[in-house]
NUTI-339327 format. One record per residue (C-alpha): x, y, z. Coordinates in steps of 0.2 Angstrom, whole numbers, plus 2048, in hexadecimal, padded with zeros to 3 digits. Layout:
! residues N
XYZ;...
//
This chain:
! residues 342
DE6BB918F;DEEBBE17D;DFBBB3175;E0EBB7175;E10BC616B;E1BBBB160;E17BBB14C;E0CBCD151;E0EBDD148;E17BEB153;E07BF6150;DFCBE6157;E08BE3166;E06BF516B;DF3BF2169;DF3BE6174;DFFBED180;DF5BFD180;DE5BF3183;DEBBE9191;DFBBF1199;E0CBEB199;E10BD919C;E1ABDC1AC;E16BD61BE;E13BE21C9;E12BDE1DB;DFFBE41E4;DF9BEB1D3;DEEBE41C5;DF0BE61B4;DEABFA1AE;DDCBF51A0;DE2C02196;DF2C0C195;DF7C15184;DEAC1C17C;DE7C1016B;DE7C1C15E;DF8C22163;DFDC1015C;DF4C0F14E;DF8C21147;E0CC1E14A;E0FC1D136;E07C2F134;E11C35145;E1FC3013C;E1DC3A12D;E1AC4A139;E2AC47143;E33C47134;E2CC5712A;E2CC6213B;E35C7113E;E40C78147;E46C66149;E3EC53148;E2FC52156;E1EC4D156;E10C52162;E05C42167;DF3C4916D;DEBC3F17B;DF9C3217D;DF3C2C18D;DE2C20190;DD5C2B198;DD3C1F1A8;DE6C1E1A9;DEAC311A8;DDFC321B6;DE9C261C0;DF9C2D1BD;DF3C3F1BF;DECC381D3;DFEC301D6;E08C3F1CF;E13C451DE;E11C541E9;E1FC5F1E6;E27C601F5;E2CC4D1F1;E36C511E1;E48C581E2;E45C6B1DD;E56C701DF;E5CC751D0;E6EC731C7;E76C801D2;E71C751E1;E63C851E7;E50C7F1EA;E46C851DB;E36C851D5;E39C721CA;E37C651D3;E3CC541CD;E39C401D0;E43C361C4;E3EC251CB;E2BC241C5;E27C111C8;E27C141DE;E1BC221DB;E0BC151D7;E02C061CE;E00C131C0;E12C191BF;E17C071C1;E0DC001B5;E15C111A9;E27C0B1AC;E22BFA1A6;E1ABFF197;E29C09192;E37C00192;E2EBF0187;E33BEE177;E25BF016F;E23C03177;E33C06171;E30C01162;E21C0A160;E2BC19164;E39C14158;E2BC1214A;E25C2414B;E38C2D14E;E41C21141;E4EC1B150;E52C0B14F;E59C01160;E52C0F16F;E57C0B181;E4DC1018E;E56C181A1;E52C0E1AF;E5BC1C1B8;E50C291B0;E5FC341B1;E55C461B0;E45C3F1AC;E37C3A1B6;E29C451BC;E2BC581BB;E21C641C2;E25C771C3;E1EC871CB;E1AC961C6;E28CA21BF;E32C921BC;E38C931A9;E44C8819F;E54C91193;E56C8A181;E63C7B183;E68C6C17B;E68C5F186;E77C5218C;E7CC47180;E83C36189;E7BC2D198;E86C2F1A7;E86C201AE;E84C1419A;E8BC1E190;E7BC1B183;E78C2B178;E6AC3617C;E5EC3616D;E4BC39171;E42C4317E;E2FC3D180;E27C4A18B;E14C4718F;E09C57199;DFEC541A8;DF5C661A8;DE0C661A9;DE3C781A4;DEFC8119C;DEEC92191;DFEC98186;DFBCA818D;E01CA119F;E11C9C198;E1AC8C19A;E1BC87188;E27C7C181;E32C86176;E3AC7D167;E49C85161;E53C88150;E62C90157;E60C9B167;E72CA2166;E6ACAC156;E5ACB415E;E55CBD14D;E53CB0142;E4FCA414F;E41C9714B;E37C93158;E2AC8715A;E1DC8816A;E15C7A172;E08C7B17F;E0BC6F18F;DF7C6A18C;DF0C5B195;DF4C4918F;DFEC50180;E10C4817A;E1DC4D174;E2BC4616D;E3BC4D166;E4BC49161;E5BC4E16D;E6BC52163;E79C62163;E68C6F159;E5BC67163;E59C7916D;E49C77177;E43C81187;E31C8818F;E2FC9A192;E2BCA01A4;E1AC9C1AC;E11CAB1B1;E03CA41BD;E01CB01C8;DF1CB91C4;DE9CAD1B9;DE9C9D1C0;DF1C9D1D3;DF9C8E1D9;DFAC831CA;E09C7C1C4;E0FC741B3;E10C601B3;E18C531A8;E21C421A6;E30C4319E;E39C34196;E48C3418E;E51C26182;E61C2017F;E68C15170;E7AC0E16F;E81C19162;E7CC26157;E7DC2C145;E91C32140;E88C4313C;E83C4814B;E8FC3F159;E97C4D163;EA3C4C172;E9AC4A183;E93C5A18C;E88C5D199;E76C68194;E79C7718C;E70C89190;E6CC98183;E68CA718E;E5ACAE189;E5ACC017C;E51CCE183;E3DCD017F;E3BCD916F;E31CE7178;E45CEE17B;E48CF716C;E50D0A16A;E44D15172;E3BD0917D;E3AD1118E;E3DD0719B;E2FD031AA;E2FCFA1BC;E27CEB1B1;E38CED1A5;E44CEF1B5;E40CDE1BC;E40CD51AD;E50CDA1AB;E57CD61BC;E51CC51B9;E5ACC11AA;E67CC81AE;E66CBD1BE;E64CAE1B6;E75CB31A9;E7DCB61B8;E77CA51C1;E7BC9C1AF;E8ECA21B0;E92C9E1C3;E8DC8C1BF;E98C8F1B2;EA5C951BB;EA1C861C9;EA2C771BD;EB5C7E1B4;EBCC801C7;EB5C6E1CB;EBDC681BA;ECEC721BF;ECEC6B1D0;ECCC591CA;EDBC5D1BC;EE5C621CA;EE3C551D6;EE6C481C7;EF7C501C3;EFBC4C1D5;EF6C3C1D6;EFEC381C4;F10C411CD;F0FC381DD;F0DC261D3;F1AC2E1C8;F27C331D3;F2BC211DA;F2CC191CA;F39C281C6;F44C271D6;F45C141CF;F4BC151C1;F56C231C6;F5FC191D3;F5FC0D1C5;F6AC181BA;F74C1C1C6;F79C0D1CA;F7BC061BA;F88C181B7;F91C141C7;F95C021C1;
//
């Protein structure tokens, strides 16, 4: 049994936890032998450097983050699809489906959840990013496993900003893929963005969603990140794009880059470079075109949806402000009155 981690490095602690799994119970489970690959521990200090240097914005990509033996586990207990919520942020079923909760899922998801919320982990992930005092969501708000079909894509966005429910400021996303096989050429790359808004001098960075690879990157208002659509049909039928997706929080944030609170933010996407003046247009060009412009329209009426929410709830908070109003006026009213007629 090793000692208290007391008196220990946080680059030995994570050695240790790395060897021999978090030190949390879990009910009806032993402890995994191995969880976070060891070099991922010991080659922080060179992560670090990379986050900082990278462009278009801080991130660092983590090969083979995962043990061997435990990605196997994890990838035997990732949900069926049909168990996530694939309705997407219209309320329509889609081709993402989502499970935030990841603990219920398994002895491997468990044993994942315990790791990540230890101190030593995020400390770990604090070393390499240079944030200090990282929270991790036991709601996994938008986190959690995520698994998407073919055609699915992802527009540039930043991402929200505040926690719904704490309030905490959104500061990293740590995204780890759980594809055997995966060629750019299918699509589904993670697209890092300088400024979508700008399609010509736009600076994008690709990431391919390859098996047992991590990401991590910052989330603030220029973070713009997204993943082109997934064209499966032909090359590989029936395959999907998996990953776990962890987000974390801290209490406050630099002065710099505080912002008032918003919800995600969508860039539609420009229009292929193959439509320039003289380009004619075919079938091919037709339904792409269809599509995007679907996808503007489906952007607007959510749009449209969340300010006639937001006017609705104004309204009905006027009327309750005038009906607690209108007493307290008739009161004092009668008051004056009174006191005239004296």
């Amino acid at each position: 049994m090793e000692t208290p981690f007391r008196g220990r490095s946080i680059i030995q602690n994570l050695l240790v936890r790395a060897r021999v799994g978090p030190r949390t119970e879990l009910k009806n489970s032993l402890m995994p032998p191995t969880l976070l690959n060891p070099a991922v521990v010991v080659d922080a200090p060179l992560a670090a450097v990379r986050f900082q240097q990278a462009r278009p914005f801080r991130h660092v990509l983590l090969e083979r983050f995962f043990d061997a033996a435990f990605l196997q586990r994890l990838l035997a207990e990732f949900p069926q699809f049909e168990r996530g919520n694939a309705r997407n942020e219209a309320g329509e079923i889609g081709a993402k489906a989502v499970v935030e909760k990841i603990a219920p899922l398994g002895a491997a998801f468990a044993e994942l959840d315990a790791l990540i919320q230890t101190p030593e982990f995020l400390k770990l992930v604090g070393t390499i990013t240079g944030i200090d005092d990282l929270r991790y969501d036991p709601h996994y708000f938008g986190g959690g496993t995520h698994e998407n079909r073919n055609g699915q894509e992802l527009d540039p966005h930043v991402d929200f900003n505040l926690h719904p429910l704490t309030g905490w400021h959104r500061r990293l996303n740590l995204i780890v893929y759980l594809n055997p096989e995966w060629r750019r050429e299918w699509g589904g790359n993670l697209e890092l963005h300088s400024n979508p808004r700008t399609p010509d001098a736009d600076e994008i960075t690709l990431i391919e969603p390859c098996m047992n690879r991590c990401v991590i990157f910052e989330t603030t208002e220029s973070s713009w990140h997204g993943f082109s659509r997934i064209d499966l049909d032909r090359a590989a039928p029936g395959l999907t794009r998996r990953s776990i997706a962890l987000y974390f929080y801290t209490p406050t944030r630099p002065q710099h880059e505080l912002a008032d609170a918003h919800s995600t933010i969508y860039v539609d996407r420009p229009l292929p470079p193959r439509f320039v003046p003289g380009h004619t247009l075919d079938e091919a060009d037709i339904t792409e075109l269809k599509r995007l412009f679907l996808r503007r329209d489906d952007h607007l009426a959510r749009i449209y949806r969340e300010v006639s929410r937001l006017t609705r709830d104004l309204a009905q908070t006027r009327e309750r402000l005038r009906m607690r109003l209108l007493p307290l006026v008739a009161h004092y009213w009668r008051r004056v009155v009174s006191t005239l007629a004296r």
